[in-house]
Backbone as XML, in Angstrom:
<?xml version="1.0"?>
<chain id="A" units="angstrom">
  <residue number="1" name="UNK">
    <atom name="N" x="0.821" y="-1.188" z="0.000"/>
    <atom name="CA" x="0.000" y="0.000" z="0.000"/>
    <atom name="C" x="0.868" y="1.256" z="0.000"/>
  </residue>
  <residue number="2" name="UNK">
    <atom name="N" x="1.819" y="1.176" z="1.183"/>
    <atom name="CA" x="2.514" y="2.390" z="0.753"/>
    <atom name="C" x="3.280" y="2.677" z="-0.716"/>
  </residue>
  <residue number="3" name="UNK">
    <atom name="N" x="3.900" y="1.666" z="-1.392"/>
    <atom name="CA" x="4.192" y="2.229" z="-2.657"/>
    <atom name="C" x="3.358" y="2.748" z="-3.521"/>
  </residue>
  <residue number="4" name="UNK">
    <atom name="N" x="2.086" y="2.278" z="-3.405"/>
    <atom name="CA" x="1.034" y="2.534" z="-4.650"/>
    <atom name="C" x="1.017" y="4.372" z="-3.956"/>
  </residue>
  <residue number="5" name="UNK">
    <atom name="N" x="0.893" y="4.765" z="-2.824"/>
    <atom name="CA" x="1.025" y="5.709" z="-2.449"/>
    <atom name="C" x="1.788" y="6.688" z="-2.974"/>
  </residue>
  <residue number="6" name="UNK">
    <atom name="N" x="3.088" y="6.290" z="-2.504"/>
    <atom name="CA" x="4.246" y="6.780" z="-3.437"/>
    <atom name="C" x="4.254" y="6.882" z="-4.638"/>
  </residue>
  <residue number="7" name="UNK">
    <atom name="N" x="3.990" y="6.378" z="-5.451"/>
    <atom name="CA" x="3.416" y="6.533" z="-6.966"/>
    <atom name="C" x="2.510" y="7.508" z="-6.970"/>
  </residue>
  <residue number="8" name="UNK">
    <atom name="N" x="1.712" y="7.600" z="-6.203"/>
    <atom name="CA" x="0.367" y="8.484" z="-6.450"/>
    <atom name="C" x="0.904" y="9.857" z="-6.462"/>
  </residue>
  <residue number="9" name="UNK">
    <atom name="N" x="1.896" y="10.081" z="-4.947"/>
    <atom name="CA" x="2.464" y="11.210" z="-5.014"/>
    <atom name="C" x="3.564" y="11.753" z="-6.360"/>
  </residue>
  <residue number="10" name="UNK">
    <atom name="N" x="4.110" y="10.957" z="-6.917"/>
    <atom name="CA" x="5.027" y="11.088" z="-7.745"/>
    <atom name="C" x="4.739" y="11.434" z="-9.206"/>
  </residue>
  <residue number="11" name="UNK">
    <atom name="N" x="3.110" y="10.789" z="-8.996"/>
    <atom name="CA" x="2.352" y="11.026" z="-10.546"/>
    <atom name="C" x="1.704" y="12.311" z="-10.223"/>
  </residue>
  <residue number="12" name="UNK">
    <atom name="N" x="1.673" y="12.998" z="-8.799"/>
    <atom name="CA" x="0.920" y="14.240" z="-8.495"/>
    <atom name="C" x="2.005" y="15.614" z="-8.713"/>
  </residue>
  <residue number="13" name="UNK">
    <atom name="N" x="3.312" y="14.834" z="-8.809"/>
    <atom name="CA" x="4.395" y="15.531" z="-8.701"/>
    <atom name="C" x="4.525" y="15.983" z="-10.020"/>
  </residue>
  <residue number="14" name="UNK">
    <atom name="N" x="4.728" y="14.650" z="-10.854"/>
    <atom name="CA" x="4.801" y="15.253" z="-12.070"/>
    <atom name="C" x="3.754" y="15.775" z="-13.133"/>
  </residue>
  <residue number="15" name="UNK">
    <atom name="N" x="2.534" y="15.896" z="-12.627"/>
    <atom name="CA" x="1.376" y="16.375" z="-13.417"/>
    <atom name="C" x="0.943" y="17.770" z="-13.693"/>
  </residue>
  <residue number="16" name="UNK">
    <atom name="N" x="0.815" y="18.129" z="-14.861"/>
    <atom name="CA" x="0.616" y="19.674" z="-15.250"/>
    <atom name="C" x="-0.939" y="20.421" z="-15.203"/>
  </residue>
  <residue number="17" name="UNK">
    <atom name="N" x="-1.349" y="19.019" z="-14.853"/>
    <atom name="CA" x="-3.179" y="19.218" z="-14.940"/>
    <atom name="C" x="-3.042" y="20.017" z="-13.540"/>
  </residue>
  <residue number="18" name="UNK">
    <atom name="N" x="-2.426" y="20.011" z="-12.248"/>
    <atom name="CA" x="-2.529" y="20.000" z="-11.042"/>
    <atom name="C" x="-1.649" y="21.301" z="-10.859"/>
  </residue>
  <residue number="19" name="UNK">
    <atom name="N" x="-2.838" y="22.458" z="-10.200"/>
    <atom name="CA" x="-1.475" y="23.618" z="-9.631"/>
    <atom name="C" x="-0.305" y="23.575" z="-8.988"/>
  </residue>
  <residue number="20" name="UNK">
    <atom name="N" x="0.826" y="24.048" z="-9.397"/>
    <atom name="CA" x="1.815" y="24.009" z="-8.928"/>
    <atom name="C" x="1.488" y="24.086" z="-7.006"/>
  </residue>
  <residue number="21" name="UNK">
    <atom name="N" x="0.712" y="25.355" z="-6.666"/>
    <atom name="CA" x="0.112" y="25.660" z="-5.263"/>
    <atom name="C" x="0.136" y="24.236" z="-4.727"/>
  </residue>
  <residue number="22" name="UNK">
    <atom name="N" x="-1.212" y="24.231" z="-5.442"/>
    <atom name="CA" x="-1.804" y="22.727" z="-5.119"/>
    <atom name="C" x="-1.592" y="21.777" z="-4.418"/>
  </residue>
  <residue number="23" name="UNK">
    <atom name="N" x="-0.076" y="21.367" z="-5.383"/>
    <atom name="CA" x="0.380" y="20.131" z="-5.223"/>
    <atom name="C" x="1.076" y="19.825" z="-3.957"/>
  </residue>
  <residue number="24" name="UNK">
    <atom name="N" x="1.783" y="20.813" z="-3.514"/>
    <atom name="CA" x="2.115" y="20.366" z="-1.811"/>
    <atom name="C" x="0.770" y="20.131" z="-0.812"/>
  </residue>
  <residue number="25" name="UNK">
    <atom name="N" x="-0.049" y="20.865" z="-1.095"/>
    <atom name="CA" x="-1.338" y="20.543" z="-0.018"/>
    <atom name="C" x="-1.918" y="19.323" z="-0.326"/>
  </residue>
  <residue number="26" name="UNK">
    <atom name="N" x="-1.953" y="19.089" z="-1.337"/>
    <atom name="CA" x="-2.289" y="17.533" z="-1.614"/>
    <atom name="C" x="-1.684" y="16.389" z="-1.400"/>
  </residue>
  <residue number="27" name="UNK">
    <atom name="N" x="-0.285" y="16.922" z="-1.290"/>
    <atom name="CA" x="0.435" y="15.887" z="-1.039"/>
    <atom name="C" x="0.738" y="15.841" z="0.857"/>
  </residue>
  <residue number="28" name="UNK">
    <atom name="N" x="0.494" y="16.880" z="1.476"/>
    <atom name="CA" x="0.379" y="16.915" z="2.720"/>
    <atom name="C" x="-0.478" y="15.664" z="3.486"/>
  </residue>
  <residue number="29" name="UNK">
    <atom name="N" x="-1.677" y="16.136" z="2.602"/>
    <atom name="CA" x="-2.861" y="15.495" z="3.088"/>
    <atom name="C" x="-2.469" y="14.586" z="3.020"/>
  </residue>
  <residue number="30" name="UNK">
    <atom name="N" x="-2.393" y="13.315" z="1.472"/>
    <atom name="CA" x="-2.028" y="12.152" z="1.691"/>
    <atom name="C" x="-1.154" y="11.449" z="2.803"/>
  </residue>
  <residue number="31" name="UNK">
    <atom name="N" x="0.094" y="12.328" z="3.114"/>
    <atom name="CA" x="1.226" y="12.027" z="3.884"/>
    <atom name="C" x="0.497" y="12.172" z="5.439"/>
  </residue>
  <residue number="32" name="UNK">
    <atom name="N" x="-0.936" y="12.544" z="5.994"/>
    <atom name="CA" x="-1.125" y="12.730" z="6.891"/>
    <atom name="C" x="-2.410" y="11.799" z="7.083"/>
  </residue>
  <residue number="33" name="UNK">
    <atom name="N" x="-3.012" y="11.360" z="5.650"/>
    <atom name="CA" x="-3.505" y="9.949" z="5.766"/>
    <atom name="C" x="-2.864" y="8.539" z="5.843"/>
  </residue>
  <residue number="34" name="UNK">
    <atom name="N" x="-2.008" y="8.827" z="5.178"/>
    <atom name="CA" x="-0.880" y="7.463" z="5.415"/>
    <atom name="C" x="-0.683" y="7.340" z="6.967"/>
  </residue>
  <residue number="35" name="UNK">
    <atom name="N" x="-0.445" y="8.895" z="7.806"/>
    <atom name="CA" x="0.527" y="8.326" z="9.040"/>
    <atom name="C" x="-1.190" y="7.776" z="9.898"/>
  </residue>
  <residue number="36" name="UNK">
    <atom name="N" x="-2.716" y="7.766" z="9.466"/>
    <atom name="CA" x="-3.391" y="7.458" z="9.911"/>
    <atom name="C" x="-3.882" y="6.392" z="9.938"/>
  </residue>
  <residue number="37" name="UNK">
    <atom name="N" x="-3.341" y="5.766" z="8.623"/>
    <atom name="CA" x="-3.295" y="4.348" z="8.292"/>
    <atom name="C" x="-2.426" y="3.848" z="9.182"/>
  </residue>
  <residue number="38" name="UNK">
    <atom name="N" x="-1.223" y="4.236" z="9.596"/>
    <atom name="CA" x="0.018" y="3.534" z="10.125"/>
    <atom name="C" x="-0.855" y="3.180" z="11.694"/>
  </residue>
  <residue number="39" name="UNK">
    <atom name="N" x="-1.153" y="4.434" z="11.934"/>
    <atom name="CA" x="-1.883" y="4.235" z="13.724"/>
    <atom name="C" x="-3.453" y="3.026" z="13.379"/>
  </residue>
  <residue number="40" name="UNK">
    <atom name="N" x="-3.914" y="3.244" z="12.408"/>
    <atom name="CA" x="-5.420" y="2.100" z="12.344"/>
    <atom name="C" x="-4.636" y="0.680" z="12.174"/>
  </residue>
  <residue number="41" name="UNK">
    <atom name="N" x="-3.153" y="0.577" z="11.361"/>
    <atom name="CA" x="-2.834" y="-1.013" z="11.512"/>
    <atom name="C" x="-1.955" y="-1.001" z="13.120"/>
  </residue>
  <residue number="42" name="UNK">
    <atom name="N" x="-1.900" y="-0.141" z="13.422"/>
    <atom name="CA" x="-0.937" y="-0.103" z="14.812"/>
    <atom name="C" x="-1.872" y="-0.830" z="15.693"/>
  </residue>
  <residue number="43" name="UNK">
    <atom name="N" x="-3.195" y="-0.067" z="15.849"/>
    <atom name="CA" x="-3.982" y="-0.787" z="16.511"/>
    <atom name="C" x="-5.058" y="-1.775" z="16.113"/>
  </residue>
  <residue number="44" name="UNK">
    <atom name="N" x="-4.985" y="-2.529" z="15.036"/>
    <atom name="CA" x="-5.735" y="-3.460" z="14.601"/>
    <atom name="C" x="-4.526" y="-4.801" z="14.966"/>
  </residue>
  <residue number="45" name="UNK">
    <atom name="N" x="-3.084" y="-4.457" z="15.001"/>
    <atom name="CA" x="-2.307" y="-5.601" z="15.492"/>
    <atom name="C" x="-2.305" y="-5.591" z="16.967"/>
  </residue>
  <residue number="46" name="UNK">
    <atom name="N" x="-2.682" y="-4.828" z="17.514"/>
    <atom name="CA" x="-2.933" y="-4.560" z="18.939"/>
    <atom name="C" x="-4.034" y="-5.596" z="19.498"/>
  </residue>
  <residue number="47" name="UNK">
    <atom name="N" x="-5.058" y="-5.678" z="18.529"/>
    <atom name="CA" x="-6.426" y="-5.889" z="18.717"/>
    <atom name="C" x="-5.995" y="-7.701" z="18.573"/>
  </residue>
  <residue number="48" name="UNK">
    <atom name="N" x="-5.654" y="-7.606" z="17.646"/>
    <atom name="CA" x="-5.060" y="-9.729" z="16.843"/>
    <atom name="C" x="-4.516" y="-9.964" z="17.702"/>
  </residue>
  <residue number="49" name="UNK">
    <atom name="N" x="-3.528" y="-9.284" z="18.612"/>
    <atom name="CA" x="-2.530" y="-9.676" z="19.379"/>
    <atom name="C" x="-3.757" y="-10.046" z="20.796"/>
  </residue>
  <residue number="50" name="UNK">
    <atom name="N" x="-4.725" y="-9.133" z="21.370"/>
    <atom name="CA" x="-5.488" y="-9.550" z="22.499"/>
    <atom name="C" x="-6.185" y="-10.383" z="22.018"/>
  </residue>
  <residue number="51" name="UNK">
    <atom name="N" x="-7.015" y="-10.895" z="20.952"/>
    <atom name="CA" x="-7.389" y="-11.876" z="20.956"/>
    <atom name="C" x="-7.004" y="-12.848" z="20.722"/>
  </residue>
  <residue number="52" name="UNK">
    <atom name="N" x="-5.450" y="-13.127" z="20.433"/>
    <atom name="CA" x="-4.817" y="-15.031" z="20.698"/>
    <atom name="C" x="-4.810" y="-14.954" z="22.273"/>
  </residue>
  <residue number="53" name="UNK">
    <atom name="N" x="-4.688" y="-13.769" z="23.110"/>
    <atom name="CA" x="-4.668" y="-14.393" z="24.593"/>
    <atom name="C" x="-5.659" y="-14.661" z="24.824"/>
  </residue>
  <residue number="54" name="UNK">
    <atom name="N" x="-7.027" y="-14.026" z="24.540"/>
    <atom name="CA" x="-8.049" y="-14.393" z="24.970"/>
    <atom name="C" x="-9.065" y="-15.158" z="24.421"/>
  </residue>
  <residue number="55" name="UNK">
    <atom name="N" x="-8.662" y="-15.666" z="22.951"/>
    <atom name="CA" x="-9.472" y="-16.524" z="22.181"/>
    <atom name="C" x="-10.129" y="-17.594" z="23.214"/>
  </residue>
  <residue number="56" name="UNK">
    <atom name="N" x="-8.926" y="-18.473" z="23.598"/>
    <atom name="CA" x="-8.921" y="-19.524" z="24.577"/>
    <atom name="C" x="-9.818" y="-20.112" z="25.626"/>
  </residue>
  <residue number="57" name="UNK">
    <atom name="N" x="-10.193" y="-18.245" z="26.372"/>
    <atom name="CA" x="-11.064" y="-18.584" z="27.184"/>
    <atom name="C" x="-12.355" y="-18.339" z="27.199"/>
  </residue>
  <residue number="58" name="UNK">
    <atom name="N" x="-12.664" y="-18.052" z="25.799"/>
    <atom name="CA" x="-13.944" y="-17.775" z="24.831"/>
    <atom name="C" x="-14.290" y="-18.902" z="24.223"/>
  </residue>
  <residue number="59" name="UNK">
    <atom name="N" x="-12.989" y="-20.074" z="24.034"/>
    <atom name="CA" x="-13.770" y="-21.363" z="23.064"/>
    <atom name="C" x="-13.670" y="-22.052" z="24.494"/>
  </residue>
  <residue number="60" name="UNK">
    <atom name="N" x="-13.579" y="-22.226" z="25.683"/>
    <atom name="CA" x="-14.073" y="-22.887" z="27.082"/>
    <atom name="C" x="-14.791" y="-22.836" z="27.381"/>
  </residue>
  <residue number="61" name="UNK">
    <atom name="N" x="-15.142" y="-21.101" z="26.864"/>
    <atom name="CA" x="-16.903" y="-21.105" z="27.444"/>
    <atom name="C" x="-18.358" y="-21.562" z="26.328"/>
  </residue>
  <residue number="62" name="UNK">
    <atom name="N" x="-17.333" y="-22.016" z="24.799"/>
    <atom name="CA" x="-18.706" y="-21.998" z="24.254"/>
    <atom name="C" x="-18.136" y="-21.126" z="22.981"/>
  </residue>
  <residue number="63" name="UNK">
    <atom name="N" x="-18.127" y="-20.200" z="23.345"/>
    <atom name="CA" x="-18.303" y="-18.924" z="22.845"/>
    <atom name="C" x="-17.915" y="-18.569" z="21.290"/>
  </residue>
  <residue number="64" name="UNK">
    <atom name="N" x="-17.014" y="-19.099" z="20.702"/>
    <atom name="CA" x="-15.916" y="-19.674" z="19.575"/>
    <atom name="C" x="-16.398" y="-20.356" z="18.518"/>
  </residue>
</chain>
């Protein structure tokens, strides 16, 4: 995912359709959705990680 990213920025970089202005604010943004992606998989491995401890005592009770 991040390369396709990188591409995106690079094709935003080099595009004439797109204001010169523009193009840093756009590329901000992306770079400030990426670091939001980084924190949503930060805590989605957070999340995988509590449930192998607690899978266990969810298929004891049934629950699984």
């Amino acid at each position: 995912m991040k390369e396709k990213i990188e591409k995106v920025i690079e094709k935003i970089e080099a595009s004439d359709k797109i204001d010169a202005e523009k193009k840093p604010l756009i590329i901000q943004k992306i770079n400030e959705w990426k670091e939001e992606d980084d924190a949503i998989s930060e805590v989605i491995l957070k999340l995988e990680n509590w449930w192998m401890e607690v899978e266990p005592y969810f298929a004891e009770m049934g629950l699984v």
